[in-house]
N, C-alpha and C positions, 0 to 999 in steps of 0.2 A: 861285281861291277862289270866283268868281261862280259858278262851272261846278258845284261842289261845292253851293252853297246850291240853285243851282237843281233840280239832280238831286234834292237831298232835296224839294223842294216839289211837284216832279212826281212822285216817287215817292208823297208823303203824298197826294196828289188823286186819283192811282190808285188808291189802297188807298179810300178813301175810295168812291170811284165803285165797287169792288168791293163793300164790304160795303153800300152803299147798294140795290145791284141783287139783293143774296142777301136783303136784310131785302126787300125789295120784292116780292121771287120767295115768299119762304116766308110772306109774313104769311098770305095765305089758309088756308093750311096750318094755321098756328099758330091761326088762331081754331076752324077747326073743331076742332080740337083741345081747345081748349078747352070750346067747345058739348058735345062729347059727354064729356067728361069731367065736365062740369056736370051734365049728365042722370044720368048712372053714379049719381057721388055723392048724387044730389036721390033717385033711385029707390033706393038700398042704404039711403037715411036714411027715407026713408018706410018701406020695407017692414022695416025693422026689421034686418037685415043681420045683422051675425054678433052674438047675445047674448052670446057666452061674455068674461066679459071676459080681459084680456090678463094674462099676469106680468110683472112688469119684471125 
């Protein structure tokens, strides 16, 4: 039974350490991502973008 908890706890610190490293690896990513996506929307809302309105 020890054998058992412990494998689960190592397993959960692994995971852990993984998606710690993929959020680490990708934030830079994600911000510019978001920067230029900020401009997109800041430039299509200035310059008036598409008039026509939508149908639902």
């Amino acid at each position: 039974m020890f054998w058992k908890i412990l494998g689960a706890v190592v397993l959960v610190w692994l995971a852990l350490l993984l998606v710690g490293a993929l959020i680490k690896a990708l934030f830079p990513i994600l911000m510019i991502t978001l920067v230029v996506f900020g401009l997109y929307t800041l430039y299509k809302l200035v310059s008036g973008g598409n008039k026509t309105p939508t149908k639902l």
